[in-house]
C-alpha positions as CSV (number, residue, x, y, z in Angstrom):
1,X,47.7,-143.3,122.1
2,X,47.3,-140.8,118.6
3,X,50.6,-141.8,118.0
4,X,50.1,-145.5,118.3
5,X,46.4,-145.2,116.4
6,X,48.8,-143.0,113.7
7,X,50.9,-146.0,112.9
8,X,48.1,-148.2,113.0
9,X,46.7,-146.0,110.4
10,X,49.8,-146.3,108.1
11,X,49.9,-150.0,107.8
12,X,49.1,-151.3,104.3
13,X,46.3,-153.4,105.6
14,X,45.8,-153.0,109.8
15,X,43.4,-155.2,111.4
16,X,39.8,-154.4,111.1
17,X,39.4,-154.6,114.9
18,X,42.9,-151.8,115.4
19,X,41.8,-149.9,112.6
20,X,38.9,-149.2,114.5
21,X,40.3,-148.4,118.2
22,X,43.1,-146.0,115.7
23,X,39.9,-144.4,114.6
24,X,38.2,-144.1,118.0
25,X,41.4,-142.7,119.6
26,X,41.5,-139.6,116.6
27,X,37.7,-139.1,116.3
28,X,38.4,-137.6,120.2
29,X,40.6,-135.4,119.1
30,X,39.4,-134.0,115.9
31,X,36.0,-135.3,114.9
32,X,35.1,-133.5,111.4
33,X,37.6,-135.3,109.9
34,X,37.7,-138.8,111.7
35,X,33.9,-139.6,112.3
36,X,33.1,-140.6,109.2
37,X,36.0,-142.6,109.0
38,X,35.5,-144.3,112.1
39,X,31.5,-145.3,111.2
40,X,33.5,-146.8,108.2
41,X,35.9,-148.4,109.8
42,X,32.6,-149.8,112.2
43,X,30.6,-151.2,108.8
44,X,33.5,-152.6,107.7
45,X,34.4,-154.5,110.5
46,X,31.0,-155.7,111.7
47,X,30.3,-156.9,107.7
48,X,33.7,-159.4,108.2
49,X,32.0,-161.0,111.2
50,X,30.5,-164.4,111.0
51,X,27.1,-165.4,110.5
52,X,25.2,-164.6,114.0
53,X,28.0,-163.1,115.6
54,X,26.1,-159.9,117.6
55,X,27.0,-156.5,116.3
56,X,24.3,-154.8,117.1
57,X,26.1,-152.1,119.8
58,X,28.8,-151.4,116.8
59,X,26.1,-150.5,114.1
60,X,24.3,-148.1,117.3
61,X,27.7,-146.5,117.7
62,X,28.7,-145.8,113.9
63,X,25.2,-144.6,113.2
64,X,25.5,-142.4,116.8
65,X,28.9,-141.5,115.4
66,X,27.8,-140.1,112.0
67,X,24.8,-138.2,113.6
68,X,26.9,-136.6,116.3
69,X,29.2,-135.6,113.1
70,X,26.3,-134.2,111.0
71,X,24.5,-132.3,113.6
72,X,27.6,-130.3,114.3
73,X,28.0,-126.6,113.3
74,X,30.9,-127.7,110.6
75,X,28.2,-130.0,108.8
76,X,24.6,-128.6,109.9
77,X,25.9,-125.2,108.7
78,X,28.7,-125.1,107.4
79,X,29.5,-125.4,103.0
80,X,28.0,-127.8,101.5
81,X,30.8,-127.8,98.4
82,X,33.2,-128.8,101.1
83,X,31.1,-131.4,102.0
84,X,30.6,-132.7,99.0
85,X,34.0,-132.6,98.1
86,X,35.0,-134.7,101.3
87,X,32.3,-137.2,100.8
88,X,33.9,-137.9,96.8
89,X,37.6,-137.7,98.8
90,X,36.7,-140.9,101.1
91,X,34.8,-142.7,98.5
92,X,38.0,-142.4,95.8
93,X,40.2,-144.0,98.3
94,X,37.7,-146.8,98.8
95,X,35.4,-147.5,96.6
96,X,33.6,-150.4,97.8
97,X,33.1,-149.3,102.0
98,X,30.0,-148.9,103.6
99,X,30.4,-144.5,104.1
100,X,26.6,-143.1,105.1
101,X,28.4,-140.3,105.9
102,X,26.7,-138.1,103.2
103,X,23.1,-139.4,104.1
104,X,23.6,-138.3,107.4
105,X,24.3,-135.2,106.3
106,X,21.9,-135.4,104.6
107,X,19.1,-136.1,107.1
108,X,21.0,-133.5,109.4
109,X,20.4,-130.5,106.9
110,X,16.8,-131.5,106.3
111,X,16.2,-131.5,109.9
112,X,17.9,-128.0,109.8
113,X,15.2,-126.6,107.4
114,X,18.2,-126.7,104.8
115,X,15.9,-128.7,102.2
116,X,18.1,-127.3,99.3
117,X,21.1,-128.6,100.4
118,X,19.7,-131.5,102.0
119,X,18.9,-132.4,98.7
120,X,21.8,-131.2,96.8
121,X,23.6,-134.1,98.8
122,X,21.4,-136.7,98.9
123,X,22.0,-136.6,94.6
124,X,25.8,-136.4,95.1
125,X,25.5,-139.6,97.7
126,X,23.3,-141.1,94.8
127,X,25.9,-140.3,92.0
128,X,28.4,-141.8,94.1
129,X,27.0,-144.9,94.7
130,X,26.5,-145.7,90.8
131,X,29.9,-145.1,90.7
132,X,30.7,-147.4,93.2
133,X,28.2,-149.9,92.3
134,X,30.0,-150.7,88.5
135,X,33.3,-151.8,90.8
136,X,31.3,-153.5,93.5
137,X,28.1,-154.4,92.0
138,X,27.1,-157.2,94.8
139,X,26.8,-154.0,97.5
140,X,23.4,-152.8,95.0
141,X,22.0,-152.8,98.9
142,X,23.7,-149.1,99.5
143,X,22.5,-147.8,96.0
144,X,18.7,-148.9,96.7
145,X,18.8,-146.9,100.4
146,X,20.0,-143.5,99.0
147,X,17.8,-143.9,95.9
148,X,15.3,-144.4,98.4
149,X,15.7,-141.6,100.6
150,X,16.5,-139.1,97.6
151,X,12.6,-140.5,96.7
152,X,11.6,-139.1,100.0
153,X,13.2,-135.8,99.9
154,X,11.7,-134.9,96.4
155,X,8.2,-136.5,97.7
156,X,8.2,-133.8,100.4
157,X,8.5,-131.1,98.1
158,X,5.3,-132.7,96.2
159,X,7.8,-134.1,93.4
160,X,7.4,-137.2,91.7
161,X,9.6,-139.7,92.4
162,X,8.3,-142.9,91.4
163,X,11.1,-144.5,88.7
164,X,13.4,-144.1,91.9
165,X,11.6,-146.1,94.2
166,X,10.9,-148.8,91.5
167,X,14.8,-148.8,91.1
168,X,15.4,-148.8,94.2
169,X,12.7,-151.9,94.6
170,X,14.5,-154.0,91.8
171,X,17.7,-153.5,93.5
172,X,16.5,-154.4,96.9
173,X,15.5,-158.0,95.3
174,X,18.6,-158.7,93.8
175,X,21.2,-157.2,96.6
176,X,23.4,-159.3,99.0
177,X,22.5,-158.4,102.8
178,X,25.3,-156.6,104.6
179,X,25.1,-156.0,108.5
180,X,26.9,-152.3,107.5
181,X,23.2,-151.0,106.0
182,X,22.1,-151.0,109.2
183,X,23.8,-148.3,110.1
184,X,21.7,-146.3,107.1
185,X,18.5,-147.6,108.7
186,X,19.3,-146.0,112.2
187,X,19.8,-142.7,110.7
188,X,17.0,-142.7,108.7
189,X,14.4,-143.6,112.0
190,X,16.6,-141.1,114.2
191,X,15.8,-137.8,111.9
192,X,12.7,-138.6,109.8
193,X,12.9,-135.9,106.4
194,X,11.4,-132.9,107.4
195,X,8.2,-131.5,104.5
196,X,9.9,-128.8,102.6
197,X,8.0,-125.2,103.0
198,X,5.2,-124.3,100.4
199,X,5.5,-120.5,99.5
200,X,1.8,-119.5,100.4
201,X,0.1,-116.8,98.1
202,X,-0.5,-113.6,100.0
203,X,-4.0,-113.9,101.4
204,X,-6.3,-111.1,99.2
205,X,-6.6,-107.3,100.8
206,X,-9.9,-107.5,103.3
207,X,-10.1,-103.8,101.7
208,X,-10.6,-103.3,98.1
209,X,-9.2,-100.3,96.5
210,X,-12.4,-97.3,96.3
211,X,-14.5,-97.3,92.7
212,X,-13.7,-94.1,91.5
């Protein structure tokens, strides 16, 4: 089976449906580097479907698929330069797919009290999303979600972040619907941002040094 989902892997354009079961088949076997790939290879095929064809149990499993990915040790704790640098890797070999694997990482290190990195990540998925948008501009849909949940991570850290969520609302009126952001919407009911810490001031001494 690896070997079949392998050759799958290396046609120049495999069918949505194979590319899929190739990616199921490896995501067994090696899941840091294939579970992102296969929630991809999920949006991408549910987005060629026809107009009311269900997809609903294919959006559940890519989102399950990503959160499964980003709760593990390799993600929750692990570098977040690597992860970074993997996120930019999979969205230089295709600019214009529906990858939420950095929001779920995301949503993964917030939960983890991480708020640093958590954001650090939510600005690269940002980034990368401009980028994509000037080669794809009618997927403005993706851009508006991670401006919007960058808004959310600088709100709980009592930041302002009120020119992203009007960018975010003027790209939400002009962007095409694709079935793939529901996959972002899963994630972002299943782990809600966690409120970043405030440093309290230490509570004054109950007894004052002696008048000398």
């Amino acid at each position: 089976m690896v070997t079949w989902a392998r050759v799958v892997l290396l046609q120049d354009h495999p069918r949505p449906y194979e590319r899929v079961q190739a990616y199921r088949i490896l995501t067994l076997s090696n899941p840091a580097v294939h579970a992102p790939r296969l929630a991809r290879a999920l949006g991408d095929l549910v987005d060629g479907f026809a107009p009311g064809a269900p997809h609903a149990a294919l959006i559940e499993e890519a989102a399950t698929t990503l959160r499964r990915w980003a709760e593990s040790d390799a993600v929750a704790s692990g570098d977040v330069a690597g992860l970074l640098e993997g996120g930019r890797n999979r969205r230089a070999a295709d600019h214009d797919g529906p990858d939420w694997d950095l929001l779920a990482a995301s949503l993964s290190l917030s939960a983890a009290g991480r708020g640093d990195a958590a954001l650090a990540v939510a600005e690269e998925l940002v980034e990368c999303e401009r980028r994509r948008r000037r080669h794809a501009p009618e997927v403005a849909g993706r851009l508006a979600v991670a401006l919007e949940h960058l808004a959310v991570l600088l709100e709980s850290r009592s930041r302002t972040a009120t020119h992203l969520r009007a960018e975010a609302a003027a790209l939400t009126r002009t962007a095409v619907a694709v079935r793939s952001t529901g996959i972002a919407h899963l994630l972002r009911a299943a782990t809600p941002v966690r409120p970043a810490r405030v440093k309290r001031a230490p509570a004054p001494s109950r007894n004052p040094m002696p008048m000398r």
